[in-house]
C-alpha positions as CSV (number, residue, x, y, z in Angstrom):
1,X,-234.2,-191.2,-134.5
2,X,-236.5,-188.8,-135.5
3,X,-235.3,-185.3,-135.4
4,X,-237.8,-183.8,-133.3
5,X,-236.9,-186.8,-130.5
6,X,-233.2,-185.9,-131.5
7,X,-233.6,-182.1,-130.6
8,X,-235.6,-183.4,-127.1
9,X,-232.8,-185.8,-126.5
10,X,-229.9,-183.1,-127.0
11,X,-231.4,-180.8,-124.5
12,X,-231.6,-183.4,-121.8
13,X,-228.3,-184.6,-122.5
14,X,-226.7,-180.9,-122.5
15,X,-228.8,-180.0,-119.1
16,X,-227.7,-183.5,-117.4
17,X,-224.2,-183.0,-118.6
18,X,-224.0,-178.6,-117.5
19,X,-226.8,-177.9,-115.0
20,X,-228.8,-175.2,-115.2
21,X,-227.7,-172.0,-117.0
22,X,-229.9,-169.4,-114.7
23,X,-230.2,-167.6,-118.4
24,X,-230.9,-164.5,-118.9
25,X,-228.9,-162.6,-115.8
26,X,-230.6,-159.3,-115.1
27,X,-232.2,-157.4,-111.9
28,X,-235.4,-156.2,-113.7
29,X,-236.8,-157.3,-117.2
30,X,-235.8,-153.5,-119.0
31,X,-232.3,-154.4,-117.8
32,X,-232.7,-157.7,-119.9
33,X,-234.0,-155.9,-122.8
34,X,-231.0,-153.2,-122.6
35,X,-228.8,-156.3,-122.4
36,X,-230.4,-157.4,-125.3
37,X,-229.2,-154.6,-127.1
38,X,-225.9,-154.0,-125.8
39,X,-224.8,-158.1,-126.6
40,X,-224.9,-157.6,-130.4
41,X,-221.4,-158.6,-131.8
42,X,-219.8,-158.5,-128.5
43,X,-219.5,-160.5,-125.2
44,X,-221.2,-161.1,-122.2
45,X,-218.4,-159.2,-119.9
46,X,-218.3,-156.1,-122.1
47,X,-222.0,-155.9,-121.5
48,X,-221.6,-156.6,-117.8
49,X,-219.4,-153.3,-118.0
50,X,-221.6,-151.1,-120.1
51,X,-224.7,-152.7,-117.6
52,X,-223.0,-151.4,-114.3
53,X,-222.3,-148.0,-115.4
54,X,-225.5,-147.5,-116.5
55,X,-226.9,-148.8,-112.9
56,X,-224.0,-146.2,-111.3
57,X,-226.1,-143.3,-112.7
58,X,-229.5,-145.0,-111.8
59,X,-230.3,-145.2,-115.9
60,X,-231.9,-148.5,-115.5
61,X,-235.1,-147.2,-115.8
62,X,-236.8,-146.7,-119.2
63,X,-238.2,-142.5,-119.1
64,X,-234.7,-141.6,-116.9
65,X,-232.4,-143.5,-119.5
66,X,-234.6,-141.8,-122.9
67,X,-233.7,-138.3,-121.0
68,X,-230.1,-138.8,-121.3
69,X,-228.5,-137.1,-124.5
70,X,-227.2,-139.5,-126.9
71,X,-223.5,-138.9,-126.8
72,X,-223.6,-139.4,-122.7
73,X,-225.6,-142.4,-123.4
74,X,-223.2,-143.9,-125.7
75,X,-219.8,-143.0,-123.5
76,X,-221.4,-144.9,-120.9
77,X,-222.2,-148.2,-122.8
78,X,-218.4,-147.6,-124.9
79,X,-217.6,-151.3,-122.9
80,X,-220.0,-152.9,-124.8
81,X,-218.6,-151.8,-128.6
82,X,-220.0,-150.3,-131.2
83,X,-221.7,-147.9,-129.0
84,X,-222.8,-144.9,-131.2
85,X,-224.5,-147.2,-133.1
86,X,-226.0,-149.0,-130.0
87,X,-226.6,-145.7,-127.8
88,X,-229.2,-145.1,-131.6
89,X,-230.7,-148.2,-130.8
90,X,-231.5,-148.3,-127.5
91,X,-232.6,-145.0,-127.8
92,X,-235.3,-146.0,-131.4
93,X,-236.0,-149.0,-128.9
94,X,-236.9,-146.7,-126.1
95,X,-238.8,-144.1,-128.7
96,X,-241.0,-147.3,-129.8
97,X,-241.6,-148.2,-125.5
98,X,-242.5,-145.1,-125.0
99,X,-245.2,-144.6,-128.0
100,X,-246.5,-148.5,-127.4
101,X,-246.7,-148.5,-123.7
102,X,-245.6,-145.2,-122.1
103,X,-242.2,-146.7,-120.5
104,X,-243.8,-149.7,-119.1
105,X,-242.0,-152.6,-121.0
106,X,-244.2,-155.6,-118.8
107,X,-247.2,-154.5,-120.3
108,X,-246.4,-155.2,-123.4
109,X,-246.9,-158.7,-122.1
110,X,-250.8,-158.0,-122.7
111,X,-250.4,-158.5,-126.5
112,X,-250.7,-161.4,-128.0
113,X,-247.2,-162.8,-129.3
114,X,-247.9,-162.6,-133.1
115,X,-248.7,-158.8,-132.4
116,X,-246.1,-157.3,-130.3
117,X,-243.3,-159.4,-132.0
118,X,-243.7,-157.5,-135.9
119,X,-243.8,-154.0,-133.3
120,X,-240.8,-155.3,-132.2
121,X,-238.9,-156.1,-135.2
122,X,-239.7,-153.1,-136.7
123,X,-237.6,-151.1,-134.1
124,X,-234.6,-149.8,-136.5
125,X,-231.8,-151.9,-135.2
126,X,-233.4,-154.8,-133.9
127,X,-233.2,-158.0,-135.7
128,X,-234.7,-161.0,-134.9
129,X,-232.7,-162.6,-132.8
130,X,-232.4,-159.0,-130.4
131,X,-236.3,-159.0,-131.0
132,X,-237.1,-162.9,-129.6
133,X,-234.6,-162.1,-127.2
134,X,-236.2,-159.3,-125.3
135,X,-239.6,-161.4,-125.7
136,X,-238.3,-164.1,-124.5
137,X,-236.3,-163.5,-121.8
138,X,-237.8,-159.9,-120.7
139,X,-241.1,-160.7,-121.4
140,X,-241.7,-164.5,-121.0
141,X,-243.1,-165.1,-124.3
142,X,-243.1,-168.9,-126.1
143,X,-240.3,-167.5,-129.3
144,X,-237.2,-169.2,-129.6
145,X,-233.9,-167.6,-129.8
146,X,-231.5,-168.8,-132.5
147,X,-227.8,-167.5,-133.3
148,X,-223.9,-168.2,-135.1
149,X,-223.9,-171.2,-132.4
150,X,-227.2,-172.6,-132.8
151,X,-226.6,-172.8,-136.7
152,X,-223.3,-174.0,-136.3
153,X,-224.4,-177.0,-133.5
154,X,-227.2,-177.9,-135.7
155,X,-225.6,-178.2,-138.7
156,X,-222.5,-180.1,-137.8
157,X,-225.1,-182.5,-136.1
158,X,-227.1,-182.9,-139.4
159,X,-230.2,-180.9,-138.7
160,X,-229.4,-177.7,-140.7
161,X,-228.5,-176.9,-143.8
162,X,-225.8,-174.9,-144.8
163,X,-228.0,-171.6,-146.1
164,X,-230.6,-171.9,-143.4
165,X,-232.4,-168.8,-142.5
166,X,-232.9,-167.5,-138.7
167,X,-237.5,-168.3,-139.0
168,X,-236.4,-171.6,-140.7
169,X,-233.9,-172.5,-138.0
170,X,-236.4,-171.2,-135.4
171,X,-238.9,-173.4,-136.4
172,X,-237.0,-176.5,-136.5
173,X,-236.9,-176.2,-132.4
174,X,-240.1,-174.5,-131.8
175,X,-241.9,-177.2,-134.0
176,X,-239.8,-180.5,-132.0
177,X,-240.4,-178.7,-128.5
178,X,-243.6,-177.6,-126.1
179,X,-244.4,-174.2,-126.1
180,X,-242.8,-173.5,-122.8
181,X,-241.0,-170.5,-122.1
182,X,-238.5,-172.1,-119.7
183,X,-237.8,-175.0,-122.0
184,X,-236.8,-172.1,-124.7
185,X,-235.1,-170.4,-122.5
186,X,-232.8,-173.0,-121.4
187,X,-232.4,-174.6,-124.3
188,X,-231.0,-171.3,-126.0
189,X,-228.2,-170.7,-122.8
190,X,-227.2,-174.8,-122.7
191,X,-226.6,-174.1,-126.8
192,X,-224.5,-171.0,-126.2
193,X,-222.4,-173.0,-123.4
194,X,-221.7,-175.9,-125.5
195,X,-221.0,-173.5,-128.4
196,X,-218.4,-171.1,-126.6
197,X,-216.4,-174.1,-125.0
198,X,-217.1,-177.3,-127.3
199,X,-218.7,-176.0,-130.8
200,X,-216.3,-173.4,-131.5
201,X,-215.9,-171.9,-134.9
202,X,-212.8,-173.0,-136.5
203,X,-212.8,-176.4,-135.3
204,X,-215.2,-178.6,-132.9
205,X,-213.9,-180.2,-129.5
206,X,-216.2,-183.1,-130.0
207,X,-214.5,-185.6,-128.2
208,X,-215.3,-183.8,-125.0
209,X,-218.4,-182.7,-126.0
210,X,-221.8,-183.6,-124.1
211,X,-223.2,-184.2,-127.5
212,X,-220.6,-186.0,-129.0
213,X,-222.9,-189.2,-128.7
214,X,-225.4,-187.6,-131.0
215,X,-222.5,-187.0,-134.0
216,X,-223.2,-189.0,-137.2
C-alpha cells in the first residue's frame, strides 16, 4: 500500500476503533494557546490545574494576564512544572500578542499561514510543535502537529526514520492528507490516544492495538 493511502487508512481505523477525541479542550481560543504553553514536558491534568487557577483570578484574558507580575504568574501555573520558565514564556508569547495584534489573538487569523507561523516561532520559548499547536487548534489553521508519539507510531509502523526531523515528519502527513483543519486536528489527538495507552515508550502493546493490522 502506498504510504500516503497507509497514513489515510490508519486514521480511519484509529477513529472507528476510539471515536472522536473533541481535541483541543478549552473555553476560548487564548485558553488553548495558554494550554499550549503550559503542556510542554508535562501532562494534561497538571495543566488542567495550572488552567483553573488561572480562570479563579479571571487571568484568562490576554491584557489582564500580561498585567500580572511574573513571580504571581508563575505560582499560579506551579501545577503545570517548570513554571518559572513557563510563566517567561507565556509572558514573551503575550509581549509578541500584544505588539502583532494588540491582545486580540483571533485576528491573527487574518494572516496568511506562511506569515504568522515564522512570527510565531520566533516567540523565545516556542518551538514548533507549541507554535502549530496554538495555530492549529486556537487559530484553525491547515499545520499539522507532530510530537515523541507521532515519531515513535510512525516509525515502529515503517514510515519514519530513526533521525527524522519535526518539518520532515510534518510533511509526511500534511503531504498524504487534505488540507483540512479538522482532519489535522483529529488525527493529532487519535495519535496521542493510541500513543499514551498502546504506543508506549519502552515497549508497544500491539496486540491490542487498533493499528496492530497495519504492523509489518
Amino acid at each position: 500500500m502506498p504510504q500516503a493511502d497507509t497514513i489515510l487508512a490508519m486514521f480511519e481505523a484509529m477513529r472507528e476503533a476510539l471515536g472522536p477525541s473533541r481535541w483541543w479542550p478549552g473555553d476560548t481560543p487564548f485558553e488553548i494557546a495558554i494550554g499550549a504553553i503550559l503542556t510542554q514536558n508535562t501532562n494534561w491534568r497538571n495543566v488542567e490545574k495550572a488552567i483553573a487557577n488561572l480562570k479563579a483570578e479571571n487571568l484568562l484574558d490576554a491584557e489582564a494576564l500580561h498585567g500580572l507580575p511574573l513571580p504571581r504568574l508563575a505560582e499560579l501555573i506551579r501545577p503545570a512544572g517548570y513554571f518559572n520558565i513557563k510563566a517567561r514564556r507565556i509572558a514573551n508569547f503575550l509581549n509578541f500578542l500584544k505588539d502583532e495584534a494588540e491582545y486580540d489573538l483571533e485576528s491573527l487569523k487574518d494572516m496568511p499561514l506562511d506569515e504568522i507561523r515564522p512570527k510565531v516561532l520566533a516567540v523565545n520559548g516556542i518551538g514548533p510543535e507549541t507554535a502549530d499547536s496554538i495555530l492549529l487548534y486556537a487559530l484553525d489553521f491547515p499545520t499539522f502537529v507532530v510530537d515523541a508519539y507521532t515519531a515513535r507510531m510512525m516509525g515502529r509502523h515503517g514510515l519514519a526514520w530513526e533521525d527524522i526531523d519535526y518539518h520532515q515528519l510534518q510533511a509526511i502527513f500534511m503531504d498524504a492528507l487534505p488540507q483540512d483543519v479538522a482532519v489535522y486536528n483529529e488525527y493529532h489527538a487519535l495519535i496521542v490516544r493510541v500513543g499514551k495507552d498502546w504506543c508506549k515508550k519502552k515497549a508497544g502493546l500491539c496486540d491490542t492495538c487498533p493499528l496492530k493490522p497495519f504492523l509489518e
